[in-house]
RORORO-483996 format. One record per atom (N, C-alpha, C): residue in three letters; x, y, z. Coordinates in steps of 0.1 Angstrom, whole numbers, plus 2048, in hexadecimal, padded with zeros to 3 digits. Layout:
N
AlaXYZ
...
***
This chain:
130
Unk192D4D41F
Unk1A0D4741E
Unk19FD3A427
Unk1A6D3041E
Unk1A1D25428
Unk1B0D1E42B
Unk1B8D17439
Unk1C5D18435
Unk1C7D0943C
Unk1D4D02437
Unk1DBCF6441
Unk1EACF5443
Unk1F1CEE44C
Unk1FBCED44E
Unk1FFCDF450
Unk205CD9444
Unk20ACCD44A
Unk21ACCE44B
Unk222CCA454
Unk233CC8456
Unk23ACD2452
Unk234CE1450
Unk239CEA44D
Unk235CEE445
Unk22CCE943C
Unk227CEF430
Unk21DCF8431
Unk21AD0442D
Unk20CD0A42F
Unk206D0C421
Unk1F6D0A420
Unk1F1D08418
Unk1E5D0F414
Unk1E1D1E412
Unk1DAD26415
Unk1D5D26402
Unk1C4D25402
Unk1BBD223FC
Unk1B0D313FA
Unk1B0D383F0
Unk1A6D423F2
Unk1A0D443DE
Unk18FD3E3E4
Unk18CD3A3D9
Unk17CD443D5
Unk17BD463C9
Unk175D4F3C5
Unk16BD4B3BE
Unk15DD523B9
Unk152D513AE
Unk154D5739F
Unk157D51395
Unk15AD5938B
Unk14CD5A37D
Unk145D5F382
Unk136D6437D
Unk138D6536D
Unk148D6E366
Unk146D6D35B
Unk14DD63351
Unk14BD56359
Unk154D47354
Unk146D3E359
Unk141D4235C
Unk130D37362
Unk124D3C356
Unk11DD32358
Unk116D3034F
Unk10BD28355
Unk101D34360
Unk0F9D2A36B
Unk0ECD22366
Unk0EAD2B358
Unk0DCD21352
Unk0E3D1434A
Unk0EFD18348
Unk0F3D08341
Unk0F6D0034C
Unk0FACFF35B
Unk0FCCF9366
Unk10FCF6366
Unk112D04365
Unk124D08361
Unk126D1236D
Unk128D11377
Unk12FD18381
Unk13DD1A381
Unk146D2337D
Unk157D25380
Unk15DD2838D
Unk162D2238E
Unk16BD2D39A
Unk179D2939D
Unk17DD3239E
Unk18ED3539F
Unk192D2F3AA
Unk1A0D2F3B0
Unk1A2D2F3BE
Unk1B4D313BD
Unk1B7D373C8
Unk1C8D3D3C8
Unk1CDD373D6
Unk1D7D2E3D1
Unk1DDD293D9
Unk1ECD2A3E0
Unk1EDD293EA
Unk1FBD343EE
Unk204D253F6
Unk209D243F8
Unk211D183F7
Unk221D22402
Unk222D1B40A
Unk22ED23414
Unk236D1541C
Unk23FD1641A
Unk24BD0D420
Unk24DD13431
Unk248D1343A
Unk24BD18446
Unk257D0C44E
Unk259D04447
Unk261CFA44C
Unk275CFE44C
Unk27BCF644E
Unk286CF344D
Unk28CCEE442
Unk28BCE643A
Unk28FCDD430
Unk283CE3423
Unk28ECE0418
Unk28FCE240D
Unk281CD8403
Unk272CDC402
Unk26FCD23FB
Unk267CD73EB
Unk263CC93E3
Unk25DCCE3DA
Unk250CC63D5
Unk246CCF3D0
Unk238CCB3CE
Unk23ACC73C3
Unk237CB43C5
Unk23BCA93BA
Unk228CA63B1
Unk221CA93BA
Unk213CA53B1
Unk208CAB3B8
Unk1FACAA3B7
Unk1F1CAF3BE
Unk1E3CA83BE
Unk1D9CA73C5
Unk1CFC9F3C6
Unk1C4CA63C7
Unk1BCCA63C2
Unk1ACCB33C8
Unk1A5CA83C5
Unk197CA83D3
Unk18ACA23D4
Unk17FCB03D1
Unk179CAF3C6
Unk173CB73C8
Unk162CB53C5
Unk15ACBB3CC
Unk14DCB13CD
Unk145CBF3CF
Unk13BCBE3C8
Unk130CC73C2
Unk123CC83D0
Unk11ACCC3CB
Unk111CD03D9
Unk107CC23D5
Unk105CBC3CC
Unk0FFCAE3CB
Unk108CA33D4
Unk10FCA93D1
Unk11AC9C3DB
Unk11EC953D1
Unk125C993C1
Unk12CC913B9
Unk138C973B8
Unk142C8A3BC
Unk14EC8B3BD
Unk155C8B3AC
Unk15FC923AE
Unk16AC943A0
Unk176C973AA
Unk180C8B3A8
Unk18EC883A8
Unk199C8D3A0
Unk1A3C973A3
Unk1ADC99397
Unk1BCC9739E
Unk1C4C9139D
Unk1CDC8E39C
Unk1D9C92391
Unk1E5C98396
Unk1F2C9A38C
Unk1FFC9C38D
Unk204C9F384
Unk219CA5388
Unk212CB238E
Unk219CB6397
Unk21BCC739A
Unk211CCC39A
Unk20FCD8399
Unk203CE6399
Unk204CED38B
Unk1FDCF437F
Unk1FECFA378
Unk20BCF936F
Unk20CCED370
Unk21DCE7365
Unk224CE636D
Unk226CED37A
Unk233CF1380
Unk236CE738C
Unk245CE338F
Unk244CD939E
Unk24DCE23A6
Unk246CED3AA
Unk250CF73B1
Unk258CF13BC
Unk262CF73C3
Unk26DCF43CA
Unk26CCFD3D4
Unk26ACFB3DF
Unk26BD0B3E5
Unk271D083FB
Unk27CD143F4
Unk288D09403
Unk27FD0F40F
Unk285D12419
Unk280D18429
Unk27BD28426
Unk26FD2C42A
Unk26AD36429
Unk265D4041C
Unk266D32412
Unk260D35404
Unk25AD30403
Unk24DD3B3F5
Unk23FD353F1
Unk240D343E8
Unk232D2D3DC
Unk22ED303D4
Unk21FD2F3D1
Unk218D383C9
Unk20AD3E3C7
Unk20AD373BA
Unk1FCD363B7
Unk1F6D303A8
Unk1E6D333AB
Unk1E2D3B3A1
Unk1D3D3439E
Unk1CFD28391
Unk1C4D26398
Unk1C0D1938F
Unk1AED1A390
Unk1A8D14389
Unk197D15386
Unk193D0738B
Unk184D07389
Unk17DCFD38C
Unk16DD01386
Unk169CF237E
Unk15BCF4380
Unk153CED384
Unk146CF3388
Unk13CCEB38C
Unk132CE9383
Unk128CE0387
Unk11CCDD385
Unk111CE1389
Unk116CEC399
Unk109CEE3A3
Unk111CFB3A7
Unk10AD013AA
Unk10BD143AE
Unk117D0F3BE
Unk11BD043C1
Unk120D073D1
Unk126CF63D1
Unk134CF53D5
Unk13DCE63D7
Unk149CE93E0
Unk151CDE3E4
Unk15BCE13E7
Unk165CDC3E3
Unk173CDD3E8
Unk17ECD63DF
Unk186CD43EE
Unk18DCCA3E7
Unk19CCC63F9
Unk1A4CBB3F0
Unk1B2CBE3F9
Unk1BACB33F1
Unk1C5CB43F8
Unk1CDCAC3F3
Unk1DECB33F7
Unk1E9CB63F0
Unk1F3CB93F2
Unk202CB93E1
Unk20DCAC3EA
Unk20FCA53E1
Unk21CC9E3E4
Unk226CA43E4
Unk22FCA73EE
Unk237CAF3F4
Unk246CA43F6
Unk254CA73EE
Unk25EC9D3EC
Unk269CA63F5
Unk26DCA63FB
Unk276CA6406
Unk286CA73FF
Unk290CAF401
Unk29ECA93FF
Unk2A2C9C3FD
Unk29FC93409
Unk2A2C8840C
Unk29BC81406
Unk290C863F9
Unk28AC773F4
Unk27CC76400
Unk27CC7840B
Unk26FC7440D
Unk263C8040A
Unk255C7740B
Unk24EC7D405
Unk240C7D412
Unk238C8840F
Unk230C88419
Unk220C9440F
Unk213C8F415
Unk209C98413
Unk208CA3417
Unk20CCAE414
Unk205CBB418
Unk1F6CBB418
Unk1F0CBC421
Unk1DDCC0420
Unk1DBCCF41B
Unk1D5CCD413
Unk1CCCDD40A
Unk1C0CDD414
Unk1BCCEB41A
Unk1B3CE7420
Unk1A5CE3418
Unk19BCDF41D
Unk18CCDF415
Unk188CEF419
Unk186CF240B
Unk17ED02408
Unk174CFD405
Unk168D08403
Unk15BD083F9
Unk15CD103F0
Unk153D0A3E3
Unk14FD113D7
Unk145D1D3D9
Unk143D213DA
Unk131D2B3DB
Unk134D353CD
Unk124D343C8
Unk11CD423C5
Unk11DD4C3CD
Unk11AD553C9
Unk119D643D6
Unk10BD603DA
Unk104D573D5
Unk0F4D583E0
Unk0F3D483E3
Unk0FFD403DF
Unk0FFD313E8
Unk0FFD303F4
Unk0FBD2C3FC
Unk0FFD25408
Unk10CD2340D
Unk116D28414
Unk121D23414
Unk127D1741F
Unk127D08418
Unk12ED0241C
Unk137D00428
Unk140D05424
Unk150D0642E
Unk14FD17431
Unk152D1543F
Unk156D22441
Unk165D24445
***
């Protein structure tokens, strides 16, 4: 579990191998990851977009940028969360990913939440991030 806190936001990352979505002699690695999203703050905000860097064990970067998480731009006031899984593939048995969600305030302002950087692994990769 890999976790961050920006201005109240908490951002906990726990990401998994999915062996029967990979495809390692084609060079198709899957893996899941479930993200938990918690308002520990005071004020009311909502996750307007999101950013992932995510970069393979070659060191090739893939950028994705969008509205929201899984269609949705949840809202979530003081002491509410929300969860979503979402996939990823690679190229190499082992990568990581990091990013942040644009986070819109009541008041209109806006600010980065940090996702923390996790790692991708195989069960017999090397693990990256601990």
């Amino acid at each position: 579990m890999y976790k961050a806190v920006t201005r109240g936001i908490s951002v906990t990352v726990t990401p998994r191998y999915l062996p029967e979505e990979s495809s390692p002699q084609d060079g198709r690695y899957f893996f899941a990851y479930t993200v938990e999203i918690i308002n520990t703050g005071f004020e009311r905000v909502q996750l307007k977009a999101r950013y992932w860097k995510i970069t393979d064990e070659r060191g090739h970067v893939h950028e994705v940028r969008g509205a929201g998480v899984v269609g949705e731009q949840p809202i979530l006031g003081p002491g509410e969360s929300f969860s979503y899984t979402s996939g990823c593939p690679l190229m190499t048995p082992s990568g990581t990913m990091q990013g942040s969600y644009v986070m819109e305030m009541g008041s209109g302002e806006t600010f980065d939440a940090e996702i923390p950087a996790f790692s991708l692994d195989t069960p017999n990769a090397k693990r990256v991030i601990h």
